[in-house]
Backbone as CSV, one residue per row, in Angstrom:
resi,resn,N_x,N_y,N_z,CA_x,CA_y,CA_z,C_x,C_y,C_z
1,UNK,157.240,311.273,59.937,155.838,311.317,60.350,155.501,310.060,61.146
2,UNK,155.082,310.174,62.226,154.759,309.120,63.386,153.475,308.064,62.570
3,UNK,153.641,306.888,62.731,152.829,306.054,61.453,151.826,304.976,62.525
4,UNK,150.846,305.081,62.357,149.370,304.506,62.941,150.207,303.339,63.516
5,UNK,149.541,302.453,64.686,150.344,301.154,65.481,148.856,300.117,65.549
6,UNK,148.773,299.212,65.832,148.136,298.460,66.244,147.260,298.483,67.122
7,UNK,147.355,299.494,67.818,145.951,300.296,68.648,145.138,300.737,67.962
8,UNK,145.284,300.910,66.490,143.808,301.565,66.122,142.483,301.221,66.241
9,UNK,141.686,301.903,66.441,140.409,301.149,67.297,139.329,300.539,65.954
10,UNK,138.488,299.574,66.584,137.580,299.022,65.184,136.521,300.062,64.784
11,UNK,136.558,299.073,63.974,135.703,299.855,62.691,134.180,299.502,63.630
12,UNK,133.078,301.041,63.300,132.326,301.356,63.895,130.848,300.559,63.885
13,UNK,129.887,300.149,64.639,128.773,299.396,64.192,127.639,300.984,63.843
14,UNK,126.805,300.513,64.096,125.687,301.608,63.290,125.242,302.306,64.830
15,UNK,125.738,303.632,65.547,125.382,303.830,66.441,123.770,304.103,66.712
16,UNK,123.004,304.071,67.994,121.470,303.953,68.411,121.458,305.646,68.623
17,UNK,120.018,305.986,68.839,119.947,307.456,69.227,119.867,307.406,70.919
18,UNK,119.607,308.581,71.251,119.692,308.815,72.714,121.216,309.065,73.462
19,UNK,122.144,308.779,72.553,123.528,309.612,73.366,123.465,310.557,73.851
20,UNK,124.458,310.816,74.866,124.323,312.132,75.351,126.277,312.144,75.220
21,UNK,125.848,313.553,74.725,127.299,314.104,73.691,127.544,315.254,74.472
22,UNK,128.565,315.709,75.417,129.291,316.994,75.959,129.704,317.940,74.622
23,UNK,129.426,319.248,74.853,129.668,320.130,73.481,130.350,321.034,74.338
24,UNK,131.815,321.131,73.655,132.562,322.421,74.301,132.063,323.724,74.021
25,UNK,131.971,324.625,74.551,131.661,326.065,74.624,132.364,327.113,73.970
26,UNK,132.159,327.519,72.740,132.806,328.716,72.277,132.551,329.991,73.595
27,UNK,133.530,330.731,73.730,133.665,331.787,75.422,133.613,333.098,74.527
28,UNK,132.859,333.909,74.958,132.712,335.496,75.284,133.178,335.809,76.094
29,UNK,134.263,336.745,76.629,134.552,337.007,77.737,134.018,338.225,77.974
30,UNK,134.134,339.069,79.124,132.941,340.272,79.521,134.293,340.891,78.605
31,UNK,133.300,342.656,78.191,133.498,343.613,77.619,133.160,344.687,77.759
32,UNK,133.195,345.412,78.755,132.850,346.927,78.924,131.720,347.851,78.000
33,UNK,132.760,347.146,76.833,131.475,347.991,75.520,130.701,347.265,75.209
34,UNK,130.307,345.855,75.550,129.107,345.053,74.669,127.822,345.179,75.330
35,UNK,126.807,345.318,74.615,125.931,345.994,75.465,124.689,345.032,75.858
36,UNK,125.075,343.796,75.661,124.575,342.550,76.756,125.581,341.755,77.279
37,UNK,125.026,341.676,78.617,126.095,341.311,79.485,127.339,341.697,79.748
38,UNK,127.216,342.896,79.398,129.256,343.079,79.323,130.067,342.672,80.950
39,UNK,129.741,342.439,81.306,130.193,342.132,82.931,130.587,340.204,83.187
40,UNK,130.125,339.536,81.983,129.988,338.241,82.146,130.651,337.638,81.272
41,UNK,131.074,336.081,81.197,131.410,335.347,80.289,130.396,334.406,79.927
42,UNK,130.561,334.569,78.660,129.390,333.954,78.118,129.962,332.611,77.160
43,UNK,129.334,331.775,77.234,129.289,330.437,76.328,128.688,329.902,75.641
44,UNK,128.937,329.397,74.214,127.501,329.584,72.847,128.319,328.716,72.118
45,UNK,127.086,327.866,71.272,128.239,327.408,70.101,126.952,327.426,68.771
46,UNK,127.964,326.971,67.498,127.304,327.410,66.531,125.748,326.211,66.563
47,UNK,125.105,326.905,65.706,123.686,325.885,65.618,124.036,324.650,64.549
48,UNK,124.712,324.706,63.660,125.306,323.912,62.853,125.889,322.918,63.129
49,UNK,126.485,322.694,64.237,127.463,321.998,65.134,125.773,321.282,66.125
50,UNK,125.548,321.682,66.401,123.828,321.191,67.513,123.525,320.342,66.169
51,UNK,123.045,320.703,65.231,122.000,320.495,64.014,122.955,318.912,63.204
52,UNK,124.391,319.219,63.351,125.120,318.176,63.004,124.885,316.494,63.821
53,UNK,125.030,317.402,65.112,125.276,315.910,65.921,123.870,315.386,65.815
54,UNK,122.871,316.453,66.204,121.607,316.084,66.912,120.443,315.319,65.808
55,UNK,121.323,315.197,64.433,120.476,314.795,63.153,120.637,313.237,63.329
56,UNK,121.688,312.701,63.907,121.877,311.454,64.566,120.407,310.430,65.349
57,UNK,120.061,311.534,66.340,119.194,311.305,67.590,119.973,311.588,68.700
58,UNK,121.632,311.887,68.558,122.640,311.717,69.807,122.120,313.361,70.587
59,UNK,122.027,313.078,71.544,121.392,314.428,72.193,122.309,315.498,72.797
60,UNK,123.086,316.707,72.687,124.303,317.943,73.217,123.641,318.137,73.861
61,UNK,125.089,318.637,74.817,124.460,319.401,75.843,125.865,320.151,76.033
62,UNK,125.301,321.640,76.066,126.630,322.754,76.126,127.526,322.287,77.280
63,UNK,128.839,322.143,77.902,129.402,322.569,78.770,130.151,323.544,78.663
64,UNK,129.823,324.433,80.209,130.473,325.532,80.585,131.766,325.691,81.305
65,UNK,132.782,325.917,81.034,133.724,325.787,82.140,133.281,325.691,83.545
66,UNK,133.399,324.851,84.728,133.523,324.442,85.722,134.611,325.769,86.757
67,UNK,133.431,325.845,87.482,134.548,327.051,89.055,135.272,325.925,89.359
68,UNK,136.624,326.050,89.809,137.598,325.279,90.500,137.124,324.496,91.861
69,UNK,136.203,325.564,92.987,135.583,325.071,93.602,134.321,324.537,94.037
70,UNK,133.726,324.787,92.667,132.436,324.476,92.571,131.911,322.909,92.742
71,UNK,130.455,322.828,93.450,129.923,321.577,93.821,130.033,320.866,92.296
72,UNK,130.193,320.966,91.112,130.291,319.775,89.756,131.349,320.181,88.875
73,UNK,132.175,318.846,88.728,133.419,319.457,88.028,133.333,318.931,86.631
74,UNK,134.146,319.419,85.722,134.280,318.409,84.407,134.209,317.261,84.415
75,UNK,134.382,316.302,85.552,134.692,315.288,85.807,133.458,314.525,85.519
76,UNK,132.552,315.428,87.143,131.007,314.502,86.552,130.363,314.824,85.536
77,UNK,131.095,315.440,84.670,130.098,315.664,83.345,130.729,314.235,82.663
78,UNK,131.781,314.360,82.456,132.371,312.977,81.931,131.776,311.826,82.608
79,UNK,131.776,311.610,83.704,130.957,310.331,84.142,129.970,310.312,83.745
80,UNK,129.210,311.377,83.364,127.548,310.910,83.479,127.575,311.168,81.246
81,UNK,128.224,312.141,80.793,127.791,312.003,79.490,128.275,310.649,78.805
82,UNK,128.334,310.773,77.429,129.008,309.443,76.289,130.146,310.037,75.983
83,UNK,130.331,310.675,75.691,131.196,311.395,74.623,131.568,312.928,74.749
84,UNK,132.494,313.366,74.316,132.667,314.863,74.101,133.418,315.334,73.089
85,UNK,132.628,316.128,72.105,132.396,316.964,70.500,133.182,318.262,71.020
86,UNK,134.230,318.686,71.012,135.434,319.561,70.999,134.678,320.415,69.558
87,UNK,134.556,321.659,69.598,133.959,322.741,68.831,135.279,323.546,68.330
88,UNK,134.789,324.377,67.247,135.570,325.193,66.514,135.721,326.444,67.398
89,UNK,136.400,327.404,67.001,136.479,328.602,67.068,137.216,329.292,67.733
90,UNK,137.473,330.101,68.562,138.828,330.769,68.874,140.507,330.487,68.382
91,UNK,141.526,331.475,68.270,142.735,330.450,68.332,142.964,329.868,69.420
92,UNK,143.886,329.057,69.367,144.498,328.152,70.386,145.929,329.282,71.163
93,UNK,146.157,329.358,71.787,146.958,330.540,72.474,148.359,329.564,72.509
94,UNK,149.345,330.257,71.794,150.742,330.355,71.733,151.146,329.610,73.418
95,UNK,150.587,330.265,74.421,151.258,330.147,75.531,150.380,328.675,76.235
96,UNK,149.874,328.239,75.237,149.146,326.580,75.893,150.122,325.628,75.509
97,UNK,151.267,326.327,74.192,152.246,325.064,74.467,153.585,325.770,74.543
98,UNK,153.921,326.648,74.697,155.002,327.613,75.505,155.923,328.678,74.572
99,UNK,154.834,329.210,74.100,155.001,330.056,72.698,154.733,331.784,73.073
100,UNK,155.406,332.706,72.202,154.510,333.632,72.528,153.841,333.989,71.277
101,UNK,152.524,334.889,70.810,152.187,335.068,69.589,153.164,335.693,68.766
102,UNK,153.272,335.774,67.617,154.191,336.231,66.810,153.543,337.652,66.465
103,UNK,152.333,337.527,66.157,151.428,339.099,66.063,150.212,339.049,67.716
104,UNK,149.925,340.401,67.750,148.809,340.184,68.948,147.427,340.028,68.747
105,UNK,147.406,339.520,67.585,146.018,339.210,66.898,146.244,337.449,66.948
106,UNK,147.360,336.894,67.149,147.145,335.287,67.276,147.299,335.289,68.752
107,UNK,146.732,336.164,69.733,147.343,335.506,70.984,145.931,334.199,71.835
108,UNK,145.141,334.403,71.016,144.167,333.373,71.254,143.221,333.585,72.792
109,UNK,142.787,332.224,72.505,141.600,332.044,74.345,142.369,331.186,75.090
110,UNK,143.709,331.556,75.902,144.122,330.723,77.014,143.395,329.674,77.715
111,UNK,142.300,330.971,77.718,141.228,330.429,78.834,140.689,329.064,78.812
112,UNK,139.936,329.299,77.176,139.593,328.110,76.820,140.324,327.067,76.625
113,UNK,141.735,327.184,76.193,142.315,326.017,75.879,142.489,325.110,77.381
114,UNK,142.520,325.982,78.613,142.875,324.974,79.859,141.361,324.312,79.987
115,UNK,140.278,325.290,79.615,139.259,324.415,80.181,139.302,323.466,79.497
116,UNK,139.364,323.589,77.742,139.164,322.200,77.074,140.044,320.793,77.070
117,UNK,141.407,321.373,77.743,142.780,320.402,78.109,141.974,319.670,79.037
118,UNK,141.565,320.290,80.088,140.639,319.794,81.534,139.356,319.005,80.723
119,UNK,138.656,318.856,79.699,137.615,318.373,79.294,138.429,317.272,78.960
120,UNK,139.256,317.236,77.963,139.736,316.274,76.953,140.205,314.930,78.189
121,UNK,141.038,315.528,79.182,141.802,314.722,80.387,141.030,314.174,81.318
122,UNK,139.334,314.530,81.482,138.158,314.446,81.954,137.532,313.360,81.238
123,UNK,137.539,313.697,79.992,136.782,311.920,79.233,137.580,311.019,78.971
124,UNK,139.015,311.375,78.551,139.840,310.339,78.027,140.078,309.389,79.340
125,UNK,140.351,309.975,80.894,140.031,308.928,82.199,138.690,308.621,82.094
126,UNK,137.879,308.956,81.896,136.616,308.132,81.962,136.483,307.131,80.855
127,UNK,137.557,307.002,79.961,137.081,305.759,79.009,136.083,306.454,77.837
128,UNK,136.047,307.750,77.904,134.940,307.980,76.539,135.688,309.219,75.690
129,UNK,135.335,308.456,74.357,135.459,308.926,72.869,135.330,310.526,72.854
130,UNK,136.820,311.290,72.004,136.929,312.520,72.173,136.879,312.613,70.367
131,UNK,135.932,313.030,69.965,136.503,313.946,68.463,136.696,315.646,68.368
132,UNK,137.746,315.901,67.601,137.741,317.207,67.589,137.742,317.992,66.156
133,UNK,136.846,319.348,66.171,136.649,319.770,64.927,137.147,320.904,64.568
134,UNK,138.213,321.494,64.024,138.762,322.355,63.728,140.168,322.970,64.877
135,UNK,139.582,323.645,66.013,139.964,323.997,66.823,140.403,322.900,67.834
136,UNK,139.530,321.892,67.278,139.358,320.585,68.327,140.183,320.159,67.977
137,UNK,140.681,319.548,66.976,141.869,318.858,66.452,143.007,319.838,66.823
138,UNK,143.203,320.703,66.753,144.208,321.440,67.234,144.454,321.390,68.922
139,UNK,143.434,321.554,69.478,143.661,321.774,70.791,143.793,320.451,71.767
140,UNK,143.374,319.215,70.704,143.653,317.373,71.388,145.487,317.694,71.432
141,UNK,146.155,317.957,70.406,147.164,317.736,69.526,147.923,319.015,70.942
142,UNK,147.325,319.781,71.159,147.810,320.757,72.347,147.836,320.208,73.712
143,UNK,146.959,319.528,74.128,146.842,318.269,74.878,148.071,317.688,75.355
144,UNK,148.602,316.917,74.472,148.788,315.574,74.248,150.953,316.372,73.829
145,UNK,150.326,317.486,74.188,152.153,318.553,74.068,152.634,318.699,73.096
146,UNK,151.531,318.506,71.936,152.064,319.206,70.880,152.089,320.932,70.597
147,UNK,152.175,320.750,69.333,152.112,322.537,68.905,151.644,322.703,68.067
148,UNK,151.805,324.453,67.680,151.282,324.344,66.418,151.816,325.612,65.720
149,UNK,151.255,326.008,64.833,151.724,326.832,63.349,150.360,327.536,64.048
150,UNK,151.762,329.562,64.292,150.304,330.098,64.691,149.683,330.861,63.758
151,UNK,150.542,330.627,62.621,149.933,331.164,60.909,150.351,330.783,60.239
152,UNK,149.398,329.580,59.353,150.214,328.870,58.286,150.713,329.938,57.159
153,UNK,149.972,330.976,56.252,150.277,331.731,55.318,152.232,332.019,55.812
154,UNK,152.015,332.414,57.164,153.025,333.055,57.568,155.076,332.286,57.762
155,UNK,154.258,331.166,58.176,155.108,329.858,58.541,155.544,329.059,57.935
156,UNK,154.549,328.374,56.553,154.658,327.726,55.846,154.529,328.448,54.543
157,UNK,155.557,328.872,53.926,155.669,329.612,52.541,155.131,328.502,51.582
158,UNK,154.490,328.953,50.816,153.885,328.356,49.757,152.640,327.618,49.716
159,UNK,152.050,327.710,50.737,150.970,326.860,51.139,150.238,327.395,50.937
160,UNK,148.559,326.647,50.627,147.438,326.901,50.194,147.058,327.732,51.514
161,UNK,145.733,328.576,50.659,145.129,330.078,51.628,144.082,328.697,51.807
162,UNK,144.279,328.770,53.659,143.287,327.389,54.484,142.432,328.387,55.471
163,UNK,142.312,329.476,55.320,140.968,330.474,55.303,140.909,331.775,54.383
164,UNK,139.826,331.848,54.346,139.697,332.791,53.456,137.908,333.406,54.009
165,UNK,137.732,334.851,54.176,136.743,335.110,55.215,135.775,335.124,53.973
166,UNK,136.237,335.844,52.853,135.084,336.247,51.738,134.388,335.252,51.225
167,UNK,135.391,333.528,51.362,134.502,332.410,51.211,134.260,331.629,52.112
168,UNK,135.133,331.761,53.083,134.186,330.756,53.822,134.572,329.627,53.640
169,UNK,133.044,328.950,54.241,132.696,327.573,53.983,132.874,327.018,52.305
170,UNK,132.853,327.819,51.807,133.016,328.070,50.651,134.443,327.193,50.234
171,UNK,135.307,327.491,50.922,136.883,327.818,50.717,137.121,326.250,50.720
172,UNK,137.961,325.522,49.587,137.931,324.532,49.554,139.680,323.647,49.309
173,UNK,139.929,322.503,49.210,141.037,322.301,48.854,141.016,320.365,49.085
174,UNK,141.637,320.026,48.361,141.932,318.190,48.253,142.594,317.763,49.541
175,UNK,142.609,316.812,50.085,142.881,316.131,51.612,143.149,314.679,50.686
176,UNK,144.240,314.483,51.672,144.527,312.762,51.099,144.634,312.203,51.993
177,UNK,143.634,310.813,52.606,143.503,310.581,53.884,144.196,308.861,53.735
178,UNK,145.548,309.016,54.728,146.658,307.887,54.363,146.125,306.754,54.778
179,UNK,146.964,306.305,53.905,146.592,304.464,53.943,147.245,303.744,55.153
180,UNK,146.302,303.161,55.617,146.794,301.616,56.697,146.249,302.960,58.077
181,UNK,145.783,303.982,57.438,144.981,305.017,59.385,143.536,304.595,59.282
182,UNK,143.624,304.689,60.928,141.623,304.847,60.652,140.848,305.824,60.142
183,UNK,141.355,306.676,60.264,140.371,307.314,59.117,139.963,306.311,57.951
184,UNK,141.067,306.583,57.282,140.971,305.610,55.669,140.208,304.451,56.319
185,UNK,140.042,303.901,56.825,139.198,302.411,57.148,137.438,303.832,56.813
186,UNK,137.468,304.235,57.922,136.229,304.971,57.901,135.691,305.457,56.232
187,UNK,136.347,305.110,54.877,136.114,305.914,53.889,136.968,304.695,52.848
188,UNK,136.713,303.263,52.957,137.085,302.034,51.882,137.087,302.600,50.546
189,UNK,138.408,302.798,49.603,138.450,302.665,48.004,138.605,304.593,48.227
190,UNK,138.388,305.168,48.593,138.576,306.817,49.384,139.867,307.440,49.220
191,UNK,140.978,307.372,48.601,142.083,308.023,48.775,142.600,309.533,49.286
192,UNK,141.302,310.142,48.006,141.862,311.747,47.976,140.320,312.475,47.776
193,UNK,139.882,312.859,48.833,138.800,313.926,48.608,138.851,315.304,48.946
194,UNK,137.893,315.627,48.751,137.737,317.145,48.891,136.932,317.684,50.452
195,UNK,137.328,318.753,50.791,136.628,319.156,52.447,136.959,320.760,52.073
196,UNK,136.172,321.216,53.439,136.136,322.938,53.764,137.556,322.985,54.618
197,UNK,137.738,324.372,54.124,138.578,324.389,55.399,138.760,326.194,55.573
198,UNK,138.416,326.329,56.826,138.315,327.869,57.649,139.533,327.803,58.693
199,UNK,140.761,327.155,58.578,141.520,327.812,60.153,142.833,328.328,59.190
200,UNK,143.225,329.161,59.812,144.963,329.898,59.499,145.765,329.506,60.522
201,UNK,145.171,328.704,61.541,146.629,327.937,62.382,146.637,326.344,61.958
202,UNK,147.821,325.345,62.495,147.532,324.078,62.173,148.180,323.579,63.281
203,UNK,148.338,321.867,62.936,149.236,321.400,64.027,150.797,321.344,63.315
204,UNK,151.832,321.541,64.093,153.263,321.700,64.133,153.713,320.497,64.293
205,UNK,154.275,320.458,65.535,155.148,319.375,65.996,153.827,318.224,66.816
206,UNK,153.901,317.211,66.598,152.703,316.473,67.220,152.979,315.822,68.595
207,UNK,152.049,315.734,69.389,151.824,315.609,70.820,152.304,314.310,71.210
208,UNK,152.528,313.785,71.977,152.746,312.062,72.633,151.959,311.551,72.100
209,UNK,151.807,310.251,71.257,150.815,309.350,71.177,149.613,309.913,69.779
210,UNK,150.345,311.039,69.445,149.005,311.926,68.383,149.777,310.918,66.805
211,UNK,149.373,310.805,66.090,149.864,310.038,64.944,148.902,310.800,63.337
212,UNK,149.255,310.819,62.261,148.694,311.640,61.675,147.879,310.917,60.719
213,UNK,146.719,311.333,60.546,145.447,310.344,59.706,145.161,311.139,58.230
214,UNK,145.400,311.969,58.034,145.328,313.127,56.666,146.144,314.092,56.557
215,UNK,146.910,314.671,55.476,147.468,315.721,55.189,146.760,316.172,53.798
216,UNK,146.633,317.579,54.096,146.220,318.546,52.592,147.040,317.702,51.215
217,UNK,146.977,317.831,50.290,147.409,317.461,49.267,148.666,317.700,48.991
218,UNK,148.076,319.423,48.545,148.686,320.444,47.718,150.181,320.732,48.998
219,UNK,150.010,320.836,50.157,151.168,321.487,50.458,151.401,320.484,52.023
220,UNK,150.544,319.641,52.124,151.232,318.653,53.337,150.745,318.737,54.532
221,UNK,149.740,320.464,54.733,149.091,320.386,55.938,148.664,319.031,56.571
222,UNK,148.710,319.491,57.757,148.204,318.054,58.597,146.513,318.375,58.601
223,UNK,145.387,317.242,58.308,144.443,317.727,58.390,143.384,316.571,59.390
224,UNK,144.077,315.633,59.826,143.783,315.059,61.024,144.403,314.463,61.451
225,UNK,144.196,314.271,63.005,145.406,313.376,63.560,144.522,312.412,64.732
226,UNK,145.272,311.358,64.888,144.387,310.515,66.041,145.299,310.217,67.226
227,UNK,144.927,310.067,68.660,145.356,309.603,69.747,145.698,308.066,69.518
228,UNK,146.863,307.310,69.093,147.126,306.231,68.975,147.639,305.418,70.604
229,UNK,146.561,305.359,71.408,146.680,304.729,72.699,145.848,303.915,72.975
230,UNK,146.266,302.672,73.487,145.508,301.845,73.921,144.105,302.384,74.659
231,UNK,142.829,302.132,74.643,141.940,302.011,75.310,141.381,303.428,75.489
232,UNK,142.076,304.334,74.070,141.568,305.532,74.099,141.205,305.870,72.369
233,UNK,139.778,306.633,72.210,139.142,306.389,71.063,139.119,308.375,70.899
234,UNK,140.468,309.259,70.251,140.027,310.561,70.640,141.081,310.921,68.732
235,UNK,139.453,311.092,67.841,140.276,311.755,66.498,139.741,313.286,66.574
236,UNK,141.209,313.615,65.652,140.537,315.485,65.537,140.405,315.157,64.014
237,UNK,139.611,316.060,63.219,139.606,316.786,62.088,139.657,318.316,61.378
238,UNK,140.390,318.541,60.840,141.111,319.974,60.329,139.577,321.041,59.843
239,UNK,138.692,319.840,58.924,137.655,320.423,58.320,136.458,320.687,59.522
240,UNK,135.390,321.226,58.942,133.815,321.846,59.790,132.848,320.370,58.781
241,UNK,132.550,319.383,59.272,131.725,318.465,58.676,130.247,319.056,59.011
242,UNK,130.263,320.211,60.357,129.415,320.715,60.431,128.320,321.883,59.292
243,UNK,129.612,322.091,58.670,128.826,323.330,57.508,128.990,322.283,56.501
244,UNK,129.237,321.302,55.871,128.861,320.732,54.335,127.770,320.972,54.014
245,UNK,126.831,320.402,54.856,125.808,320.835,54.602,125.234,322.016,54.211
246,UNK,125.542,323.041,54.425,125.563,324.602,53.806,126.128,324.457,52.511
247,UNK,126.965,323.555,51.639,127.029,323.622,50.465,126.890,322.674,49.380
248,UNK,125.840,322.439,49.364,125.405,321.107,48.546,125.539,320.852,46.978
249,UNK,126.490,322.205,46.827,126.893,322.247,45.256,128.238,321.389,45.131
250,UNK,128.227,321.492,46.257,129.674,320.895,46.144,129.905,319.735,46.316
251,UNK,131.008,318.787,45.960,131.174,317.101,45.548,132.342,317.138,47.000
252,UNK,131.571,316.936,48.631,132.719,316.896,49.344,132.759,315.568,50.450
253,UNK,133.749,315.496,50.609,133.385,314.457,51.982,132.666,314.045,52.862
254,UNK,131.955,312.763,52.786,130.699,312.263,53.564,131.222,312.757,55.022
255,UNK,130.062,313.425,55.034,130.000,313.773,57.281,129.604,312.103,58.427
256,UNK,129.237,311.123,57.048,128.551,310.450,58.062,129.743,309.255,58.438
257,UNK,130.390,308.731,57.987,131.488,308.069,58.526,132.265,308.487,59.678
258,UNK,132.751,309.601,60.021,133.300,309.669,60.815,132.244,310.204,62.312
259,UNK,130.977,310.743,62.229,130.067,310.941,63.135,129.540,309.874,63.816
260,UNK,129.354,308.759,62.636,128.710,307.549,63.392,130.075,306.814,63.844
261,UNK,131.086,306.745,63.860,132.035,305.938,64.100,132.375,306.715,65.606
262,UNK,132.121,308.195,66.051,132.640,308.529,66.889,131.146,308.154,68.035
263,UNK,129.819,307.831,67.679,129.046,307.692,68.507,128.752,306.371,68.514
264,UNK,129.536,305.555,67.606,129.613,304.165,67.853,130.242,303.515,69.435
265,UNK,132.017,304.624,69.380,132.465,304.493,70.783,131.907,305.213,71.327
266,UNK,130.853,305.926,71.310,129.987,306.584,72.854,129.046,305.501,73.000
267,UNK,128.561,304.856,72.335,127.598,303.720,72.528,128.472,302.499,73.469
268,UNK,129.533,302.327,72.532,130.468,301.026,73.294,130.608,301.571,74.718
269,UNK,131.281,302.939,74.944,131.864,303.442,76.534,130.349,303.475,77.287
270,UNK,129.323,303.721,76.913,128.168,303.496,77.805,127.976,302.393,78.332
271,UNK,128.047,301.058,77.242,127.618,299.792,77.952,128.964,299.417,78.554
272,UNK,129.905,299.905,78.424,130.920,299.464,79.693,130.895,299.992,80.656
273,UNK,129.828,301.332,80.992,129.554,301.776,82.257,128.895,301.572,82.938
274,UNK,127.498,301.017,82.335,126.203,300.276,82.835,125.777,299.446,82.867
């Protein structure tokens, strides 16, 4: 397992409100039978994910995939936002790191994964802070030429059920977040807590420069990983910090350490722009 280096970035000050945070786009693609818009692609993300960041003061703003030739590219969204919040949802497509699906129910959103490769390669040259959440962590880690497990149940015998539809957010399991990573800085005296977890793919083999910040307990899943590069501030996480909040019965991992630490470097990459 590739082990954290001396690039890890500092520990976070108390970020200000008024960021402006890029939010990747969960994609609809047109559908013949849907009976709005079926002719179009459409882009949406959950309200939970808005309601997460925006409880900050840090202000989203959806991006849509960019026309190739269109007058504004990913690019100036990266120049002009802080940051960019990589969203959950679709799979990650077999053929983004040179796979084919094993069933045709994992063959995923191609689509999306180039636009979000093009987002991620869009802020990380601009100098600003990438976190990724579910899908996000998967698709940095796709990035960066890794891979992944396009069904853990399937791949990894013996491993904990890391979705489950009937629970949900619900669906729970222990994370042990390793010692001497930033994460663990983000969570002092913190060893082994508890988080949600909704995906049936993971990360595999890890990308250039990706280094691993948590594994599941029980069976070793990877459940975050960070970009260990100089002068680049880009963590994923396995869990939705976005839905905890939907379950307040439950004893789970603070959302706020790692939110303010990621709009801490959108605060820092601003005043190095202005």
């Amino acid at each position: 397992m590739t082990q954290p280096s001396s690039t890890q970035p500092s520990l976070p000050a108390a970020p200000g409100p008024g960021l402006r945070v890029a939010l990747s786009s969960n994609l609809m693609h047109p559908d013949p039978d849907r009976v709005f818009y079926p002719h179009s692609t459409l882009a949406y993300t959950d309200t939970q994910m808005a309601a997460w960041l925006s409880s900050t003061g840090a202000l989203g703003y959806l991006i849509s995939p960019s026309e190739p030739q269109g007058a504004v590219s990913l690019h100036d969204y990266a120049d002009d936002l802080d940051g960019l919040l990589l969203t959950g949802g679709a799979d990650v497509s077999p053929s983004s790191y040179g796979e084919e699906p094993l069933r045709p129910q994992w063959a995923g959103d191609a689509v999306r994964d180039r636009y979000e490769i093009d987002l991620i390669r869009a802020f990380v040259d601009a100098g600003k802070p990438v976190l990724g959440v579910c899908r996000g962590a998967q698709i940095l880690n796709v990035a960066y030429g890794g891979t992944m497990y396009q069904d853990i149940t399937t791949q990894c015998p013996g491993s904990l059920v890391h979705r489950s539809q009937e629970r949900y957010h619900h669906n729970l399991h222990e994370v042990d977040l390793l010692a001497g990573t930033y994460l663990a800085s983000l969570y002092p005296g913190i060893e082994r807590a508890t988080i949600n977890t909704i995906h049936h793919q993971a990360v595999k083999d890890l990308g250039a420069d990706i280094v691993v910040e948590a594994v599941s307990t029980t069976d070793g899943v990877i459940e975050a990983i960070r970009v260990d590069e100089a002068g680049v501030w880009a963590l994923g996480v396995q869990w939705h910090p976005e839905f905890i909040a939907l379950t307040p019965e439950h004893d789970l991992l603070d959302t706020a350490p790692v939110l303010e630490a990621f709009l801490s470097a959108c605060a820092t990459a601003r005043a190095a722009t202005t």
